[in-house]
C-alpha positions in Angstrom: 0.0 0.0 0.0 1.8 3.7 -0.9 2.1 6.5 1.4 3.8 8.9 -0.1 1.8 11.8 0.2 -0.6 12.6 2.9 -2.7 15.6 1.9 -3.9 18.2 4.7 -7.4 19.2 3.7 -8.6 21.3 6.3 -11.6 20.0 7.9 -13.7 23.3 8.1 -13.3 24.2 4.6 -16.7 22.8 3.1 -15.5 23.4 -0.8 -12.2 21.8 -0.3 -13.7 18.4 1.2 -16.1 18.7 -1.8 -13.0 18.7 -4.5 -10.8 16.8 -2.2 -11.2 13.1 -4.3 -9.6 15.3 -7.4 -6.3 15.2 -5.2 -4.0 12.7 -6.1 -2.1 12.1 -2.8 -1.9 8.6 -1.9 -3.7 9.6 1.6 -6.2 12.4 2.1 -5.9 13.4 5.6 -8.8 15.4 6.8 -7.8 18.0 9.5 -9.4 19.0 12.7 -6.3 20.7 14.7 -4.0 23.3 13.1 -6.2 24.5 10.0 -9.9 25.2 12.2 -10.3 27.7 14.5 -11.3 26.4 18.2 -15.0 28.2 18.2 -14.8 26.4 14.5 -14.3 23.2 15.7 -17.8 21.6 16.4 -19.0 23.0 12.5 -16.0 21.6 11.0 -16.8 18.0 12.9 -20.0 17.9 11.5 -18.5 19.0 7.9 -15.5 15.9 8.0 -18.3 13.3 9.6 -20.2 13.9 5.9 -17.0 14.1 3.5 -15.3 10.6 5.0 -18.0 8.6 3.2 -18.1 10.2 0.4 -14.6 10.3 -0.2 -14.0 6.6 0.9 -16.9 5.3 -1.6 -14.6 7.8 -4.6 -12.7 5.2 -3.9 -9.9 7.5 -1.6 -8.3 6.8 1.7 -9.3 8.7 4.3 -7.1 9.8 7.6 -8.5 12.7 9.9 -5.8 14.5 12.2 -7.6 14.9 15.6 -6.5 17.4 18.2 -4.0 16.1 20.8 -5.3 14.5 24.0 -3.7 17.4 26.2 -6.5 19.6 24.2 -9.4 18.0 25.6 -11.2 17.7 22.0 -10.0 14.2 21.1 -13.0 12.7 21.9 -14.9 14.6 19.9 -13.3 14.6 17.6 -13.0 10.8 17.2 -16.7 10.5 17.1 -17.6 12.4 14.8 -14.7 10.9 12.1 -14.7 7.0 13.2 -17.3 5.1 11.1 -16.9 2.9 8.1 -14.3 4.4 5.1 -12.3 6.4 7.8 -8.7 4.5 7.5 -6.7 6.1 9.9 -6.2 8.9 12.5 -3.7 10.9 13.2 -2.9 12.0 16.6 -1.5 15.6 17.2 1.3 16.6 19.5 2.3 13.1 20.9 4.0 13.2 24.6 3.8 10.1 25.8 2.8 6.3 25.6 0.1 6.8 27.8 -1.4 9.5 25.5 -1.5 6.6 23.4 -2.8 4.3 24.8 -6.3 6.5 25.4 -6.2 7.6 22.2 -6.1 3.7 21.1 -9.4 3.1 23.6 -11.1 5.7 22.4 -10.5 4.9 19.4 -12.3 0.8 19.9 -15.1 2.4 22.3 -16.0 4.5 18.6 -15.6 2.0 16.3 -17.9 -0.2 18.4 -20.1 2.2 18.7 -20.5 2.6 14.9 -20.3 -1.0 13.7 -16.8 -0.5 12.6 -14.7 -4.0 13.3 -12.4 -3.1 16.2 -8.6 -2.4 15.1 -10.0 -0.8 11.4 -8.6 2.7 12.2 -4.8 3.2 12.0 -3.2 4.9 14.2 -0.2 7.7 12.7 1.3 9.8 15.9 2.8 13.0 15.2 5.9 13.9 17.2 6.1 17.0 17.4 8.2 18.2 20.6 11.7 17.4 22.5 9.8 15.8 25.1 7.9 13.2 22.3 11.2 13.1 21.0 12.9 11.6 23.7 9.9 8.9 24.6 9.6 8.2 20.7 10.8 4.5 21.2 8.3 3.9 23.9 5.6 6.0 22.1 6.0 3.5 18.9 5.7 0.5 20.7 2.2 1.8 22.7 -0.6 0.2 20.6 -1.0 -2.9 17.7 -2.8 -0.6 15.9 0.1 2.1 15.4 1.2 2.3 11.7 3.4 5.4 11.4 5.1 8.3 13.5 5.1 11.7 11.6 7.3 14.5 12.4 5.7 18.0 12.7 8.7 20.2 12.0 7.5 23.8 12.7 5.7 22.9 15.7 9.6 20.8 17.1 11.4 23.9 16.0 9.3 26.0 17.9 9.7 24.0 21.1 13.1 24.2 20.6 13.0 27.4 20.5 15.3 26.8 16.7 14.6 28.3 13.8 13.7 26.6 10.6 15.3 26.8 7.4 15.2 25.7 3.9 17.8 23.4 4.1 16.3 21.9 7.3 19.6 20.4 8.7 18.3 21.4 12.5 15.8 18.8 11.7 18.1 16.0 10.9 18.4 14.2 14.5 14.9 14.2 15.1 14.2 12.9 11.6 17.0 10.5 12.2 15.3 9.3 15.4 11.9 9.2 14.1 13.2 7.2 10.9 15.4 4.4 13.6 12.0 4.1 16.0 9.5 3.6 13.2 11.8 1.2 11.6 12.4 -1.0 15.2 8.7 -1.3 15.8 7.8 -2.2 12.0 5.8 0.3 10.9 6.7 3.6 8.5 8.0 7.3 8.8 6.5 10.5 7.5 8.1 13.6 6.9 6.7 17.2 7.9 4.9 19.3 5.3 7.5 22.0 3.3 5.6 25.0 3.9 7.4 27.0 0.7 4.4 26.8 -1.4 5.9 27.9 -4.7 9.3 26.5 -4.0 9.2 23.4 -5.6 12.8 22.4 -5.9 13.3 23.3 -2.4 10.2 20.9 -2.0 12.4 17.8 -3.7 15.1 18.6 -2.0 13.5 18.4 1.2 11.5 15.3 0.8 14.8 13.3 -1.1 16.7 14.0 2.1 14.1 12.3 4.1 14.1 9.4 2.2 17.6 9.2 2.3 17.0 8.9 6.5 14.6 6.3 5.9 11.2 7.9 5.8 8.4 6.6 3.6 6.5 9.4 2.5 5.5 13.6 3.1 2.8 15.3 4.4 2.2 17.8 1.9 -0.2 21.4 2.6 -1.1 21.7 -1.1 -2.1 19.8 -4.3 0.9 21.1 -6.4 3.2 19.4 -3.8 1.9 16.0 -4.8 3.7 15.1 -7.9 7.0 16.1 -6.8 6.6 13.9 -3.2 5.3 11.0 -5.6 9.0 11.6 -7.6 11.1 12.0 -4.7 9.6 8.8 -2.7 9.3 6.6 -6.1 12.1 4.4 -7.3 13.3 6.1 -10.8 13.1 3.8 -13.8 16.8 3.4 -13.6 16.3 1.7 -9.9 13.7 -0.1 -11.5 15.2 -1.9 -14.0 18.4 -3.0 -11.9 16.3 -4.5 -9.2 14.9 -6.8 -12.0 18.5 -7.8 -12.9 19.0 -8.4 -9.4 16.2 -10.8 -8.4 17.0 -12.4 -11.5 20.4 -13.1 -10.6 19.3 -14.3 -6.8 16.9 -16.3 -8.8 19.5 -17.8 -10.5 21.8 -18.2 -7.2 19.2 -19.7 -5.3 18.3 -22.2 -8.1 22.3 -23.1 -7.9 23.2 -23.2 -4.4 24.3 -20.2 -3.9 24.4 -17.5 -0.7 25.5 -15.0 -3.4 26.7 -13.5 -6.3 28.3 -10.9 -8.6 26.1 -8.7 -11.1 27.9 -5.9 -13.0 31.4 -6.4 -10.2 28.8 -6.4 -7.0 28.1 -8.8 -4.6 24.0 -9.6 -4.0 23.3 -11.6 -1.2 19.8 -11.8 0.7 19.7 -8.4 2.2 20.4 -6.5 -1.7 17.7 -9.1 -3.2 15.1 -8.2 -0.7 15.6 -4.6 -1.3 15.5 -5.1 -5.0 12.1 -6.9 -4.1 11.0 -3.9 -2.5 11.8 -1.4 -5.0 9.9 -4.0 -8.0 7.0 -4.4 -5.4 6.7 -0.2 -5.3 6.8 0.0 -8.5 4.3 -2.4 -9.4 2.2 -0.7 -6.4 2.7 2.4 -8.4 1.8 1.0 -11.7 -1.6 -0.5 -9.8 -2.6 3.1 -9.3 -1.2 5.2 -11.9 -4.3 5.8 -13.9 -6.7 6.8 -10.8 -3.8 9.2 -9.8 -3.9 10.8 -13.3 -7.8 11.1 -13.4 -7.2 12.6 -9.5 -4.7 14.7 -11.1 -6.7 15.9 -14.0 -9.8 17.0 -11.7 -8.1 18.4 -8.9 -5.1 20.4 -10.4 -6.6 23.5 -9.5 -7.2 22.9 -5.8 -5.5 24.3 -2.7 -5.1 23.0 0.6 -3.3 24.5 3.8 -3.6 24.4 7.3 -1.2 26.6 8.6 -3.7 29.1 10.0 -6.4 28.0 8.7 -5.2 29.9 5.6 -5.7 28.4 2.0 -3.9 28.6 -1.2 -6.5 28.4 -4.0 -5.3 28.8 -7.2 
């Protein structure tokens, strides 16, 4: 399953969840934290409990960022979003195991009590502080259904009182750490969102040095920042083509007896084959869903979508 891109839509703009199954991200993550106002909250609940269905049955998965639990609106937030064709959640400013651990009951006490099978929703925790940072290994081990830790960027910088910049390097240990903890429990890393709108190369950059850490995917603030996340976290055709070479060669290894051997003056053994598995797997992945993306693409290109502030970026 891909997630490369996890679009913000925020969750009190009624014309963006209308357009939202024109967005091609691989995840549309429906916002009720950064992007709504507080007194906007309970209106923008009732405007995401209508869109999830609608989006699921366009055939879209659906994740809904809820507000963290130190806000006292995660509960209401949950049951308005948890019902059938809701995917995941995505818990905001995560401190500790034990935040979530309620998070994970709350989240079974709604699905019960909406004749969703208990353990449907995934669970994506956003670190987002020094203090989530350093319980990050406990925090990734704290529920089965836990699928992903995220990094919010700004919101780390700014309890670190650091300032962020376009090369991001004062995010690197804390992308590092995220990357090491996600991979040790078995589930996937996400990187923060570039907030640079128009700064597209900037974008790549960002999102190329993430993978290179060992993240799966972006969270992205607007439609244009798709493609380019889709790019950065895809294997290029070149990648593509030597992974064949290499399973065939395993193949061929394996069929003789053999723990390894050389292809083009390099040694594959087990670990290089199963990466080259990986990367033919993603591609074939990608190749599953390139013609819904395109059709996403083609209806939604004109769309905007950012929470910071509750602002928007409509083209």
């Amino acid at each position: 399953m891909l997630y490369r891109s996890h679009l913000f839509v925020p969750g009190g703009r009624k014309e963006l969840l209308e357009k939202a199954s024109g967005f091609a991200a691989d995840v549309l993550c429906l916002d009720l934290e950064e992007s709504v106002l507080p007194e906007e909250k309970p209106h923008a609940r009732e405007l995401v409990k209508e869109a999830i269905p609608r989006l699921a049955e366009a055939g879209r998965r659906v994740h809904v960022r809820v507000n963290s639990m130190q806000s006292g609106e995660t509960k209401d937030d949950l049951a308005a979003a948890v019902q059938a064709g809701l995917s995941g959640a995505v818990l905001a400013k995560t401190e500790s195991a034990a935040a979530v651990r309620q998070v994970d009951v709350l989240l079974r006490e709604q699905e019960l009590a909406h004749d969703v099978r208990p353990g449907t929703v995934d669970l994506i925790v956003a670190i987002e502080s020094a203090g989530g940072l350093l319980r990050c290994e406990e925090i990734s081990h704290a529920s089965t259904r836990l699928t992903g830790l995220m990094l919010g960027g700004e919101d780390f910088a700014f309890d670190m009182g650091i300032r962020r910049t376009k090369d991001s390097h004062e995010l690197t240990h804390a992308r590092s750490v995220i990357a090491v903890c996600a991979r040790a429990a078995g589930m996937q890393a996400f990187d923060t969102p570039w907030a640079h709108i128009d700064d597209i190369d900037g974008l790549i950059a960002e999102a190329e040095q993430a993978r290179a850490l060992g993240f799966s995917g972006k969270y992205v603030i607007h439609p244009k920042h798709i493609e380019p996340v889709h790019e950065a976290f895809s294997p290029s055709e070149e990648e593509i083509i030597y992974a064949r070479k290499v399973l065939e060669a395993w193949e061929d290894a394996q069929a003789k007896g053999l723990g390894a051997v050389q292809l083009d003056g390099h040694m594959v053994d087990r670990p290089i084959a199963e990466r080259a598995k990986h990367i033919v797997d993603q591609a074939e992945a990608i190749a599953a869903t390139a013609v819904a993306a395109a059709t996403s693409n083609g209806a939604g290109a004109n769309g905007g979508a950012v929470v910071s502030g509750g602002a928007s970026a409509d083209q």
